[in-house]
VEXDREN-2710 file (C-alpha; in Angstrom, 1 decimal):
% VEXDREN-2710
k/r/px/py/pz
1/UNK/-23.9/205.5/225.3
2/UNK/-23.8/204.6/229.0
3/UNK/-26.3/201.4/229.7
4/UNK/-27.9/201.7/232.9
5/UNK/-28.6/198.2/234.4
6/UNK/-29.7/198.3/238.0
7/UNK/-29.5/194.9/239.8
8/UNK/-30.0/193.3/236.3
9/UNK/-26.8/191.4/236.6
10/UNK/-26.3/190.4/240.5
11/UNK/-26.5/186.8/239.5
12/UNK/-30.8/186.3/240.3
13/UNK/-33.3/186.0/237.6
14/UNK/-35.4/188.7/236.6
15/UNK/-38.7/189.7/234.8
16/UNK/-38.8/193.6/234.4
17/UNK/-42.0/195.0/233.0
18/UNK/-41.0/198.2/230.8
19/UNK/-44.1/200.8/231.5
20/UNK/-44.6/204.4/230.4
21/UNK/-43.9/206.7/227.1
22/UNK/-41.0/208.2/225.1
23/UNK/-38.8/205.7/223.7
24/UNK/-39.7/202.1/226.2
25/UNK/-39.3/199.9/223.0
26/UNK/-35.8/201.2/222.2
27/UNK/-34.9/201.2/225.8
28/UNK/-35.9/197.5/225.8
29/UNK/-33.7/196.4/223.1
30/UNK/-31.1/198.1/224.0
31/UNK/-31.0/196.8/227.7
32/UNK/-31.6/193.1/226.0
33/UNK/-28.4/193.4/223.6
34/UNK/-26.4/194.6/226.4
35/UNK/-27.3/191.9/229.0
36/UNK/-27.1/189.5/226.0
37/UNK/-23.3/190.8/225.6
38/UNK/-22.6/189.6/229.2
39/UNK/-23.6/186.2/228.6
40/UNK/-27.2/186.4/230.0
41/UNK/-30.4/184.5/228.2
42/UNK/-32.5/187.5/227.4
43/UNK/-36.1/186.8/226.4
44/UNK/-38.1/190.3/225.3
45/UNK/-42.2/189.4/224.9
46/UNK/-45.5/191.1/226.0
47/UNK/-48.5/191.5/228.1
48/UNK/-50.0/193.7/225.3
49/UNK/-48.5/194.4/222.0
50/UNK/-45.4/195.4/220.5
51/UNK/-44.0/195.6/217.2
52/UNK/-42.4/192.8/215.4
53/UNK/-38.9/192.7/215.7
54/UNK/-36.2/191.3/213.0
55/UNK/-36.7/187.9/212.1
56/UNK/-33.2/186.9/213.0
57/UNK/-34.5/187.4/216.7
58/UNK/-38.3/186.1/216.6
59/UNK/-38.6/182.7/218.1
60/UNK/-41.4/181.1/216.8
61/UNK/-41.2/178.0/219.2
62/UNK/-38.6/176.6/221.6
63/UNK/-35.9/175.1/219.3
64/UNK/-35.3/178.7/218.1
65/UNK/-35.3/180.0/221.5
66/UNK/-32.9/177.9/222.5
67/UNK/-30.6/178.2/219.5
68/UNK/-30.7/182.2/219.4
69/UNK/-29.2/182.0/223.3
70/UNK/-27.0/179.6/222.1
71/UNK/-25.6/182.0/220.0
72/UNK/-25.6/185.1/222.2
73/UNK/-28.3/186.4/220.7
74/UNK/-31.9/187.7/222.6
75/UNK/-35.0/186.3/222.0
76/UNK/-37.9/187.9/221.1
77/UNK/-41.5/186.0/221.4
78/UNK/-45.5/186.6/221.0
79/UNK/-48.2/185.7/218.9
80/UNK/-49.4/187.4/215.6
81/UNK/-51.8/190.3/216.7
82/UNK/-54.5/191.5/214.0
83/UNK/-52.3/194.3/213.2
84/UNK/-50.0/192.5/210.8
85/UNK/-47.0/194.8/212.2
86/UNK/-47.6/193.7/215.3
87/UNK/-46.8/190.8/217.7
88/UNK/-49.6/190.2/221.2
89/UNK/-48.8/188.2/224.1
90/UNK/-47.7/184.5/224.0
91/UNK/-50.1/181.8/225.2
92/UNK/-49.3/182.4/229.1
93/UNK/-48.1/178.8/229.7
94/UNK/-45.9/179.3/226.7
95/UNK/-44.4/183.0/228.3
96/UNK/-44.4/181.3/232.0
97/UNK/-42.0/178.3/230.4
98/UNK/-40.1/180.3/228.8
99/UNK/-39.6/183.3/231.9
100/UNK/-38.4/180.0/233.9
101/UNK/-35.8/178.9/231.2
102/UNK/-34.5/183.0/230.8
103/UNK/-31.8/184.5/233.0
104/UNK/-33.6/187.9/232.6
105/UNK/-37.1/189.0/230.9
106/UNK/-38.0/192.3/229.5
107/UNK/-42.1/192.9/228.9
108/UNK/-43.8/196.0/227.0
109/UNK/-46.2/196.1/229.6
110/UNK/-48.4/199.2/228.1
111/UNK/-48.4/201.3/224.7
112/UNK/-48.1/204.6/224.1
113/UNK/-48.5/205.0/220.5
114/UNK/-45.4/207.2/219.7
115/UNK/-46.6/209.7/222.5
116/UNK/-43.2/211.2/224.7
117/UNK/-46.1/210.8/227.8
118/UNK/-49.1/209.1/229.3
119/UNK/-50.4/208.3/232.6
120/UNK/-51.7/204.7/232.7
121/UNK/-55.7/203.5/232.3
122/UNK/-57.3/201.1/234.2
123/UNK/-56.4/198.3/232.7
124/UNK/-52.3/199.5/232.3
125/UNK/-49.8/198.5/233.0
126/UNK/-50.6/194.9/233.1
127/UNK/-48.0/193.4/235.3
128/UNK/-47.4/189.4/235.9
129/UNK/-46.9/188.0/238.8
130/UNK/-43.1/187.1/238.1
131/UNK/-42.3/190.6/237.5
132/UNK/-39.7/191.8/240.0
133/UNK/-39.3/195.3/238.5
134/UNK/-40.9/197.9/236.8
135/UNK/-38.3/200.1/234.4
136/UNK/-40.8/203.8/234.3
137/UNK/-39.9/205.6/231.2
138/UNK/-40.9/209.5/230.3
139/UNK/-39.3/211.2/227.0
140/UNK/-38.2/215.0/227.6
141/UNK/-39.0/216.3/224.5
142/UNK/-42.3/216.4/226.3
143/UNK/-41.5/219.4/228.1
144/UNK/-42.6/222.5/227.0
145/UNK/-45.5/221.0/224.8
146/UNK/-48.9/220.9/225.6
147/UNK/-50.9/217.9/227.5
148/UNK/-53.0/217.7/223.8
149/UNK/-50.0/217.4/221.5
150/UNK/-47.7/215.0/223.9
151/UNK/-49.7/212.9/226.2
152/UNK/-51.5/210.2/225.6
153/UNK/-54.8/209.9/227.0
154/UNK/-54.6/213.2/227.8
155/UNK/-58.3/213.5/229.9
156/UNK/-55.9/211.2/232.5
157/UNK/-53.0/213.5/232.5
158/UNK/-55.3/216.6/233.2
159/UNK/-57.3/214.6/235.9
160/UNK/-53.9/213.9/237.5
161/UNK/-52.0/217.2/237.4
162/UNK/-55.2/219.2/237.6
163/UNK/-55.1/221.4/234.1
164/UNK/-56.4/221.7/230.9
165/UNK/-55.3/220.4/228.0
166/UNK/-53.7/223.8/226.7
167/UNK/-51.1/223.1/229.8
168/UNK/-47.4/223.4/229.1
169/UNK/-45.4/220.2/230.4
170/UNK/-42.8/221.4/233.2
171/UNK/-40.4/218.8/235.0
172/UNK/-42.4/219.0/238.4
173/UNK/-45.4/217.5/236.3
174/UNK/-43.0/214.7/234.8
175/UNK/-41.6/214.3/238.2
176/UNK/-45.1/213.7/239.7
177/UNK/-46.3/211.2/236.7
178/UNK/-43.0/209.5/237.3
179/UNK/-43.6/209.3/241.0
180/UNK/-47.6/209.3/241.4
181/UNK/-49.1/205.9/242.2
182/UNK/-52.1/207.0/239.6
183/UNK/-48.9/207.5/237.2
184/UNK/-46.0/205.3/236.2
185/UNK/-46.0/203.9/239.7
186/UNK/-49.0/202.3/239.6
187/UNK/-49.3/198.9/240.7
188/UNK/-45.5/198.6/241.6
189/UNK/-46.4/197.6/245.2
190/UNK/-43.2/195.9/246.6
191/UNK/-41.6/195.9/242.9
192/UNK/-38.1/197.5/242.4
193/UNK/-39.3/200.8/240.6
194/UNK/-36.7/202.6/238.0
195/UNK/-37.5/205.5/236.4
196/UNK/-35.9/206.5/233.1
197/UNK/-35.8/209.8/231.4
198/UNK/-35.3/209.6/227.9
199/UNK/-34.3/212.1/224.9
200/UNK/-31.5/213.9/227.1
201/UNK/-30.3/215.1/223.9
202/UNK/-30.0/219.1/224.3
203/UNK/-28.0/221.4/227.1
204/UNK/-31.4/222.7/227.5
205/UNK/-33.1/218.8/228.2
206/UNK/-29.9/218.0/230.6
207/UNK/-30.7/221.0/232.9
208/UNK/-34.4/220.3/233.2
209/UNK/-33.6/216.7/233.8
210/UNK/-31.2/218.0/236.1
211/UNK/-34.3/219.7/238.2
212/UNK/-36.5/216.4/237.4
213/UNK/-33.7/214.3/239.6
214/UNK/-33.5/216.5/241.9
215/UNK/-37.4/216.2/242.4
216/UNK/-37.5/212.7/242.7
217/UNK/-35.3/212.4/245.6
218/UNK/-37.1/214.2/247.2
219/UNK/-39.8/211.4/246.7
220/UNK/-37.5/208.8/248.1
221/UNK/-35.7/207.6/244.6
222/UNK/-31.9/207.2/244.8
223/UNK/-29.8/209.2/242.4
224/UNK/-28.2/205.7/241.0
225/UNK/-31.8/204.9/240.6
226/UNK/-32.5/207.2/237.6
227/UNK/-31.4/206.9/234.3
228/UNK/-30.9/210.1/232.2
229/UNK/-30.5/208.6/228.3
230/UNK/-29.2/210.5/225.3
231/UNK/-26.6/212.8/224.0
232/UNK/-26.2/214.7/227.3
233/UNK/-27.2/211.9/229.9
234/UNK/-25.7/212.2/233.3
235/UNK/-23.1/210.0/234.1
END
């Protein structure tokens, strides 16, 4: 599968936060085994909670850190949340020391809870400082189903789109959460924004990503921009 990687490798450090719906921790790890590959120190943590990954990639203090880079491996850090299956933000001195020591940081920077869509509440996405860019993902196997059954917090999505909850998703209203400043772009400001459409994975997906593109160009987003992932992404 094609990795898209934006200015991820141009030689600068980086701290992307990873925002949205659909598929952002796969995305994440993906992007962090890849840049890994090409001889980059990865670090992947959190500003809220993710998962806990394998424990051949948890650093539980610096020495490990140091030791998975050292053998071309990503590194994965945060502190024990009270879900046991669960891992919360590191200590912020802890995250700030190691962002300075990493070539390139991925951060979960809101949750989604399985959902293929959301539009962010006021306290998401929670965006450091550091962060250079925000990676926006959205799955397609949203279309066609209702706010209810695919959107998390769905009383936001119907605010933003100005529907009910018995509304069927169509690309225009993923191209407008994509795109709205109330939605995935919120609190970019000056931030690279990159939007990523995930689950391409039918003819049917590929066309209506197809017209999705097309909208967002219209809003100022460069076709090499967008990533289209899954069995029928764009090249």
């Amino acid at each position: 599968m094609q990795i898209k990687v934006w200015n991820l490798l141009d030689g600068a450090k980086h701290v992307a936060a990873i925002v949205g719906a659909g598929g952002k921790t796969t995305i994440m790890y993906e992007l962090a085994e890849y840049l890994s590959s090409k001889g980059k120190r990865v670090l992947i943590a959190t500003t809220t909670h993710i998962y806990k990954p394998p424990k051949a990639v948890y650093a539980a203090n610096l020495q490990q850190l140091q030791s998975l880079w050292q053998r071309g491996s990503y590194a994965v850090c945060g502190r024990q949340a009270e879900d046991a299956g669960k891992l919360r933000m590191p200590e912020p001195n802890v995250l700030a020391k190691y962002m300075q020591l990493a070539d390139i940081t991925l951060l979960e920077a809101d949750g989604a809870k399985g959902r293929p869509c959301k539009v962010p509440a006021a306290h998401e996405p929670v965006l450091l400082p550091q962060c250079d860019i925000v990676i926006g993902v959205l799955g397609l196997d949203a279309l066609g189903q209702t706010v209810e059954q695919a959107c998390l917090r769905a009383e936001l999505v119907q605010k933003l789109l100005g529907c009910d909850g018995s509304h069927l998703l169509t690309a225009e209203d993923l191209a407008y959460i994509m795109t709205s400043e109330l939605g995935l772009r919120k609190d970019v400001d000056g931030r690279k924004f990159y939007p990523v459409f995930n689950k391409c994975d039918t003819a049917a997906a590929a066309a209506r990503a197809a017209e999705i593109c097309a909208l967002l160009r219209q809003h100022g987003i460069k076709k090499e921009d967008i990533w289209v992932r899954g069995a029928w992404q764009s090249e």
